[in-house]
C-alpha positions in Angstrom: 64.2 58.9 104.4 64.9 57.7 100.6 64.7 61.8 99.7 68.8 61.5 101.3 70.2 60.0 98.1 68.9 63.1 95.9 69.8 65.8 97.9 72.5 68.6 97.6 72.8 72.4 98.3 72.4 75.0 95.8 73.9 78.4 96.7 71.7 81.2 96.5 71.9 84.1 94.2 71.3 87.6 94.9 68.7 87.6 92.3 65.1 88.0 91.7 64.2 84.6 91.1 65.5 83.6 94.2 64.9 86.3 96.2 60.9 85.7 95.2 61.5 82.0 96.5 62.5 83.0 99.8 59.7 85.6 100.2 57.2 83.4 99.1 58.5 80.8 102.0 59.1 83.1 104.1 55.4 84.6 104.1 54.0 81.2 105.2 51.3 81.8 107.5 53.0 79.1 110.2 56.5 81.1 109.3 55.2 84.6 110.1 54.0 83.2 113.1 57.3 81.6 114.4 59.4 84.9 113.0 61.2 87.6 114.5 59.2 90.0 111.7 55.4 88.8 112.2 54.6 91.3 109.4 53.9 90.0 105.4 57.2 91.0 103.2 56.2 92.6 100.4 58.3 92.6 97.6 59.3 96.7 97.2 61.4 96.6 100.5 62.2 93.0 100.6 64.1 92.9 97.3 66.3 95.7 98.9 66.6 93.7 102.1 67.4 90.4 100.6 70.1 92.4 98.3 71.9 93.8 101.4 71.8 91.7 104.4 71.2 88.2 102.9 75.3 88.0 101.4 76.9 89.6 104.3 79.3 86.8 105.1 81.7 86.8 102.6 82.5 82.9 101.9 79.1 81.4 102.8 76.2 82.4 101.1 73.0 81.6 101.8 71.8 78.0 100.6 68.7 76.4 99.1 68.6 72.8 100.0 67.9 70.6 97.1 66.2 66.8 96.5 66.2 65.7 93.0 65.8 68.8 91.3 63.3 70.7 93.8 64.2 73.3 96.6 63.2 72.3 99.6 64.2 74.5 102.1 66.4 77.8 102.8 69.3 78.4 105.0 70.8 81.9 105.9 74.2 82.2 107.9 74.8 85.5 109.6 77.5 86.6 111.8 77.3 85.3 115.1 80.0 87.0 118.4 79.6 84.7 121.4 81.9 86.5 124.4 83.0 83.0 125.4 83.8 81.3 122.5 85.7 84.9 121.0 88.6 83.5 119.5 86.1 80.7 117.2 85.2 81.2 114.1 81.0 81.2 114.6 77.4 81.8 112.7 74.1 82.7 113.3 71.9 79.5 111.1 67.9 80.0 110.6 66.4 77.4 108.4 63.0 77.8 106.5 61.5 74.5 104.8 59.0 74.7 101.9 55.3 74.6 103.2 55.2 71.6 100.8 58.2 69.4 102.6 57.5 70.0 106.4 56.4 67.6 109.0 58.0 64.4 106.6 60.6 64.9 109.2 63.3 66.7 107.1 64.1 69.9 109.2 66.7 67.9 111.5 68.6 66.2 108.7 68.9 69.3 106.6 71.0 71.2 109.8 73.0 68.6 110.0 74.1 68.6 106.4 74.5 72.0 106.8 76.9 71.4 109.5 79.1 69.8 107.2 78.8 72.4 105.0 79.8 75.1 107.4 82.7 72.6 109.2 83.8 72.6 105.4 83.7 76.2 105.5 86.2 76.4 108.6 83.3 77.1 111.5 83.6 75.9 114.4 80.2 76.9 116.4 77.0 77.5 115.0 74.0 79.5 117.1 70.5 79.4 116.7 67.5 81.4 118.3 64.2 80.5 118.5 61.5 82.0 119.7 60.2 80.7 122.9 56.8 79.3 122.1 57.8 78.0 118.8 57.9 74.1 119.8 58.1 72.8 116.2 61.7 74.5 115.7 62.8 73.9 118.9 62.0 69.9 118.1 64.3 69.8 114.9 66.9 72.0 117.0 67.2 69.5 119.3 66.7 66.7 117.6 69.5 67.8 115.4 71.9 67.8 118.2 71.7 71.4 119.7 72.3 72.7 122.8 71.3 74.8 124.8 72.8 77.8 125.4 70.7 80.0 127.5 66.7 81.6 127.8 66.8 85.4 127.2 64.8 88.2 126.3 65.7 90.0 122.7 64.2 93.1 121.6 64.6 93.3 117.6 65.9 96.3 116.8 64.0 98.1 113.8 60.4 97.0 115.3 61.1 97.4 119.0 59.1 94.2 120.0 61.1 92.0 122.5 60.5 88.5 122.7 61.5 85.8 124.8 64.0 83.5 123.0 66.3 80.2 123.2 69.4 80.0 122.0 70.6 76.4 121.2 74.3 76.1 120.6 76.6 73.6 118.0 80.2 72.8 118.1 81.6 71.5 114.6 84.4 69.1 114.5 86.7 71.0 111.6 90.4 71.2 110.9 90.3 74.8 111.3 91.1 75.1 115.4 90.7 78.0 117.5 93.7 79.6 115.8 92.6 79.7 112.5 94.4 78.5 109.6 95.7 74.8 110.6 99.3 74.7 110.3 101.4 71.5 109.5 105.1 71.1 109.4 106.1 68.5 107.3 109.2 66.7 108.7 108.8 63.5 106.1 111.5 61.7 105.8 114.1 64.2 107.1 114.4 62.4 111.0 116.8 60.0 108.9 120.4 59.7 109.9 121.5 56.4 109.5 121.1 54.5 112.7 117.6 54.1 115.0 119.5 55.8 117.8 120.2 58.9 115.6 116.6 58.5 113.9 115.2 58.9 117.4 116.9 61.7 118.4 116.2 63.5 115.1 112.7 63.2 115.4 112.4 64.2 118.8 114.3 67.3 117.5 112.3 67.8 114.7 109.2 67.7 117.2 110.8 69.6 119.4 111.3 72.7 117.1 108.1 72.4 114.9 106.1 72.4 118.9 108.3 75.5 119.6 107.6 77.2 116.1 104.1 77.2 117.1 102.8 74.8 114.9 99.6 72.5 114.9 101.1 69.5 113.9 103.9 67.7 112.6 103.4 65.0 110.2 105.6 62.4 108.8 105.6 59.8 106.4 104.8 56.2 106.7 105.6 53.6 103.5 106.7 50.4 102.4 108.5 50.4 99.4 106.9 47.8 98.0 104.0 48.9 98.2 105.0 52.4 96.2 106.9 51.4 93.3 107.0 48.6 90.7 110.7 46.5 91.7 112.1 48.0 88.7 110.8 51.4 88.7 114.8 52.5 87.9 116.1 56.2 89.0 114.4 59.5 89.3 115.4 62.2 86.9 114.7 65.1 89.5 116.8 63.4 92.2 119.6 62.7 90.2 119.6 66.3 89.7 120.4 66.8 93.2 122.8 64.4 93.6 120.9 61.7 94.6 121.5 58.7 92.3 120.3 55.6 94.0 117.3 53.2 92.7 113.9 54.4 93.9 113.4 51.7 95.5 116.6 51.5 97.3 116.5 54.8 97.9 112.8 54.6 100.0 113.7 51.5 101.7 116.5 53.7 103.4 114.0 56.7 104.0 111.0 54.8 105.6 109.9 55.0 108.8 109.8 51.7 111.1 106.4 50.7 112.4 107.4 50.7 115.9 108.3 54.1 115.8 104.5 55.2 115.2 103.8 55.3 118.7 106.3 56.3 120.3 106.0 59.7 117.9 102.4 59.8 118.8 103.6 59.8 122.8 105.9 62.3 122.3 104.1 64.3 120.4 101.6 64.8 122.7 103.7 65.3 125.4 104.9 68.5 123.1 101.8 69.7 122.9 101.4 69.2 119.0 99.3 66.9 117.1 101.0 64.2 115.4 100.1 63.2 111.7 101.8 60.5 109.6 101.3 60.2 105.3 99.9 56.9 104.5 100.6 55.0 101.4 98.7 51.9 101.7 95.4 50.5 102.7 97.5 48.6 105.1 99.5 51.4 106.0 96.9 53.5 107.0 95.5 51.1 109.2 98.4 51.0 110.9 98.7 54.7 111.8 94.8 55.4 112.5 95.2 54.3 116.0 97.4 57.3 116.7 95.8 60.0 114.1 93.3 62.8 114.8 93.0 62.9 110.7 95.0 61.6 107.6 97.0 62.8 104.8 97.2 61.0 101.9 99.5 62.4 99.2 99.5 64.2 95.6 100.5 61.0 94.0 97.9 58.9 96.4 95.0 60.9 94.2 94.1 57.6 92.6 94.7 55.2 95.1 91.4 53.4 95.0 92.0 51.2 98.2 93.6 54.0 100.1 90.6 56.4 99.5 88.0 53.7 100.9 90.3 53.3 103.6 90.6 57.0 104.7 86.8 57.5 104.0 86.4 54.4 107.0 88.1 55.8 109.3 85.4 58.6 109.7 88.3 61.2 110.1 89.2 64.1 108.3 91.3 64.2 105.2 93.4 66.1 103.9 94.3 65.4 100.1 96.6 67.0 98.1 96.1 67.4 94.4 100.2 68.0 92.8 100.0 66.9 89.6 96.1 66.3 89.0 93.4 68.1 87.1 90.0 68.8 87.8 88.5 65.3 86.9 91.5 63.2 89.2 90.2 65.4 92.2 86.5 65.2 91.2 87.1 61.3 90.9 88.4 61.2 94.4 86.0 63.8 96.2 83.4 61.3 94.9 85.2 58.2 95.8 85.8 60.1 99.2 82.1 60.4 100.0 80.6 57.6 98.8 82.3 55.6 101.2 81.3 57.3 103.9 83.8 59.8 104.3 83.3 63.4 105.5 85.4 66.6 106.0 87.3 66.8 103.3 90.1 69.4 102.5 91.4 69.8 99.5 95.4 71.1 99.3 96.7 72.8 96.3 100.6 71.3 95.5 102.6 71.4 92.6 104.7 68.2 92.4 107.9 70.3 91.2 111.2 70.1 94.3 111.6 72.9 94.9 108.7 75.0 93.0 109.2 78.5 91.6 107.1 81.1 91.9 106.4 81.0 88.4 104.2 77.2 88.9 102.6 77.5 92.3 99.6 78.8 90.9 98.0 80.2 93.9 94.8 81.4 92.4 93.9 77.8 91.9 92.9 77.7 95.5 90.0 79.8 94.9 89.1 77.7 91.5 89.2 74.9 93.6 86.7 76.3 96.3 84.2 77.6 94.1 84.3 73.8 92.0 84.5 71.8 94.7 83.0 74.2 97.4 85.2 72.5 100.2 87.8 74.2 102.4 91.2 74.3 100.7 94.7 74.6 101.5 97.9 74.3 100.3 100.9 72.2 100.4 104.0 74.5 99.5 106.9 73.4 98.0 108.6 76.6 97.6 111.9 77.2 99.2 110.7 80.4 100.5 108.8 80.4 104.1 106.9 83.6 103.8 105.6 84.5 100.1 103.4 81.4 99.2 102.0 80.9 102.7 100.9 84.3 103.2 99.1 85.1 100.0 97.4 81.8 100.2 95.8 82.7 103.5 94.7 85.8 101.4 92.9 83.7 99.3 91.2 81.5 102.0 93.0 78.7 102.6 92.5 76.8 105.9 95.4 74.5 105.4 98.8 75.6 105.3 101.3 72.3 105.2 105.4 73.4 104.2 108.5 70.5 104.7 110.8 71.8 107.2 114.6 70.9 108.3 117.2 71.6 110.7 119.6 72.4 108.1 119.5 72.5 104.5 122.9 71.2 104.0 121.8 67.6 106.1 122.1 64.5 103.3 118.4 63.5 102.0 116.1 63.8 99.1 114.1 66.6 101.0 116.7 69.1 103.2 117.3 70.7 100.6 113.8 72.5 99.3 112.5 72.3 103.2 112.5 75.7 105.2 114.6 76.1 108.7 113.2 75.7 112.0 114.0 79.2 112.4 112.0 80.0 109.2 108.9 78.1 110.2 108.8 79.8 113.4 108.9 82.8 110.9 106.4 81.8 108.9 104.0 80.7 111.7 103.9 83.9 113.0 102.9 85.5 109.6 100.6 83.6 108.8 98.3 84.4 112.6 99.4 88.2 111.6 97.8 87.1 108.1 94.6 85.7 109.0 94.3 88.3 111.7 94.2 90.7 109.4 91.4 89.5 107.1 88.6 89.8 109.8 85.1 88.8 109.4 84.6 90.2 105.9 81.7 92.2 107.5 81.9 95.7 107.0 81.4 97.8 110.0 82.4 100.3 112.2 84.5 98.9 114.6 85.6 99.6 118.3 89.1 100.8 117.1 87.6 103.0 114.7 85.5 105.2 117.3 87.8 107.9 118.3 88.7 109.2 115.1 85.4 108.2 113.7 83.9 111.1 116.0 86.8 113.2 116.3 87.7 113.3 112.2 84.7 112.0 110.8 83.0 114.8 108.9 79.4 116.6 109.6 77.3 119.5 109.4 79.1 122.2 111.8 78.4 125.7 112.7 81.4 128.6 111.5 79.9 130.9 114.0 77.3 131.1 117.2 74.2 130.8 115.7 70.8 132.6 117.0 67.5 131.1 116.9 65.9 132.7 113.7 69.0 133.0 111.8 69.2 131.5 108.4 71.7 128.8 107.8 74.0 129.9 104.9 76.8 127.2 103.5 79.8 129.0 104.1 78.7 131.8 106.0 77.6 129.9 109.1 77.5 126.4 108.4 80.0 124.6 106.6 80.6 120.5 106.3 84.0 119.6 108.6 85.2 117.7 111.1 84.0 118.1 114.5 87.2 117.5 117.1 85.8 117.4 120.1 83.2 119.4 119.8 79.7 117.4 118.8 79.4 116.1 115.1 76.4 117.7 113.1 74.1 115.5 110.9 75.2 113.8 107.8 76.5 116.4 104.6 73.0 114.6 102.9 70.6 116.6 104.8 73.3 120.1 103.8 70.7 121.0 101.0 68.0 120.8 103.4 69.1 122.9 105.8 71.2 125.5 103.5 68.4 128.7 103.7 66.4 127.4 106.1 66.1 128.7 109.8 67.4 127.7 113.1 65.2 126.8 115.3 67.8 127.1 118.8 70.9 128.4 119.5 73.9 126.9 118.5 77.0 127.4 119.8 80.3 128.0 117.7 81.5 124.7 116.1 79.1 122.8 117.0 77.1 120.5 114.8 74.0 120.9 113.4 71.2 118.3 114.9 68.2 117.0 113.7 65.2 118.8 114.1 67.6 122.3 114.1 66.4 123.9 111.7 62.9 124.6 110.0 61.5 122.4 107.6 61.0 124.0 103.7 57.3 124.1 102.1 
């Protein structure tokens, strides 16, 4: 398989050029064969089609798949609604290789990339039908892991042929879960408070409130001070701002969290319910909190942490990495770094290193800069005092990560009470932010359930002013007029009104209702 160290995705363009690649593909003779649409494209109504129904989803664009510089194959992602699995984000995948690049045994490794391209885009199941006697496809379906789903019968809708089908079914592993937008309150170093007996019962409480604030997880921080500073590293400038006026390292000795405390926050945490996440700082560090970790964090300042990189990329788990203070060629750097040891699912947190940060610096739109770059999911890590402004505009913008350092009380002594929102404002701000993402939708546009009652009560139509007779000429404004039906029946679209206007009925129609088609005669 030595094509694997060339390969990448290219997204596709609504285009000519590319729209004449997929046509040419797709009018294989073995495609047409094994397609829905057994008939040739040609070019005067596939152009159209390609332009409208090819870019429907609105973050995930079709995708060419690439080895050293030569397509390969195509992927299209439509929506997808499976009943059972209604509160998961999900997509419809067909797959189309180059008549050049099939049976070399390609078609299975390509879906699987593409799962990690669609886990990166925050799905969580992928669907695929194939037609029942089309053995090839259902050999690279299930090679590549499918399931299936069920045997049914599906009649396609503009051509009215039905054929029977297979649907094969693919759960991602993602840090988007069921709810959306994955949601982590950031306790850090605030379970502090001065004894392990009062450290205990802190963290409990902290767990405790960010469980019952309806968080995913809580994370805190695990370091060694060594291992963080030079021994003369001195004072910092922005904690001796607030008050704080100890030696760095003096000061992070006092913060850090014991070793034997990892598990027992792991236990307790899931005996809350809640997933429990812990910042590491180290190579060594890291190793000790995999054990009790569904996925790892590693910090703004962590960006070029050679060692700690590898290490997280090992592991095989998820990362999240947050990029305060970096530019573009720190993150690139560690993307790279990131995947070429192996690792996968990567997301990407937008953080400005600034305690607290105004309004003025958090630079929201970079979230969007970062997943057109990088194309990889992206959050953000928020270090705003305020629990509702930041969090909910970057949900607008697509982020799948929202992470925010919360306290019981501001007032409580530490380096991070102060700039950390409530308990009662997290529970606040987890509740905006499922109002938030509830609100975005699918990004397709279409007439939804809601929608129906007014949509044939006020929507508006070709109506009659008066009973009409059979013979009678329609006359805009005499007898017909364009208006909304109520309850009565809605006439045809106000596009056919110059059609009908002086032409003749041919039934009876009664006093508001709408004209039909076929109600009137047809002009020379």
């Amino acid at each position: 398989m030595g094509f694997e160290s060339g390969f990448y995705f290219e997204e596709a363009r609504p285009c000519e050029e590319d729209a004449r690649q997929v046509m040419e593909w797709r009018n294989d003779a073995d495609t047409l064969r094994s397609s829905f649409h057994q008939e040739e494209k040609v070019w005067e109504k596939f152009w159209p089609e390609y332009q409208n129904t090819y870019f429907t989803l609105l973050d995930t664009a079709p995708i060419f798949a690439c080895v050293k510089g030569e397509r390969v194959g195509f992927l299209r992602f439509r929506r997808a609604d499976l009943p059972q699995e209604e509160n998961k984000r999900s997509c419809d995948l067909s797959i189309n290789l180059s008549p050049e690049w099939r049976g070399r045994g390609i078609g299975a490794i390509l879906l699987q990339k593409a799962h990690d391209y669609l886990a990166n885009k925050g799905y969580e199941i992928v669907l695929a039908e194939v037609i029942k006697d089309n053995t090839p496809s259902h050999r690279v379906f299930v090679k590549a892991g499918y399931r299936l789903l069920e045997s049914c019968q599906k009649t396609i809708e503009d051509t009215g042929k039905t054929y029977d089908v297979v649907r094969y079914v693919y759960e991602l592993s993602c840090i988007n879960r069921s709810r959306g937008v994955f949601i982590i309150a950031e306790a850090g170093s605030n379970f502090r408070m001065g004894t392990p007996e009062r450290d205990w019962e802190m963290a409990m409480k902290l767990i405790d409130h960010a469980a019952a604030a309806g968080a995913d997880a809580v994370k805190f921080q695990f370091f060694r001070p060594e291992t963080l500073y030079v021994s003369n590293a001195g004072k910092s400038a922005y904690l001796s701002q607030s008050g704080i006026n100890q030696d760095i390292t003096d000061l992070l000795a006092d913060a850090a969290l014991p070793e034997s405390m990892l598990e027992k926050l792991a236990d307790y945490c899931e005996r809350q319910n809640i997933e429990f996440m812990a910042s590491a700082f180290s190579k060594k560090d890291l190793e000790l909190v995999d054990p009790y970790v569904r996925r790892h964090k590693i910090a703004s300042y962590e960006i070029s942490h050679l060692r700690l990189i590898q290490a997280a990329a090992a592991t095989g788990k998820p990362l999240c990495l947050s990029t305060g203070a970096a530019d573009l060629s720190d993150i690139r750097w560690a993307m790279e770094t990131y995947h070429s040891h192996g690792g996968r699912q990567l997301t990407l947190l937008q953080c400005t290193a600034k305690y607290p940060t105004p309004f003025t610096s958090l630079n929201l739109r970079t979230i969007q800069t970062l997943q057109n770059i990088f194309n990889l999911p992206v959050g953000l890590s928020d270090h705003s005092r305020d629990p509702l402004i930041a969090p909910i505009l970057a949900v607008g913008m697509g982020a799948s990560v929202i992470e925010k350092h919360f306290t019981l009380h501001n007032e409580l002594p530490g380096a991070d009470h102060s700039f950390a929102i409530t308990s009662t404002e997290l529970k606040d701000m987890v509740r905006a932010i499922r109002h938030a993402e509830a609100s975005l939708g699918s990004g397709d546009k279409f007439v939804q359930d809601v929608e129906d009652e007014l949509r044939h009560f006020a929507r508006r139509g070709v109506q009659a002013l008066e009973p009409i007779k059979k013979g009678d000429v329609f006359v805009e404004d005499k007898n017909i007029a364009i208006l909304r039906p109520g309850e009565q029946k809605i006439g045809v679209h106000p596009k056919y009104l110059e059609a009908i206007n002086g032409s003749k009925a041919i039934r009876d129609i009664a006093l508001g209702s709408g004209i039909e088609e076929n109600d009137w005669e047809q002009k020379n």
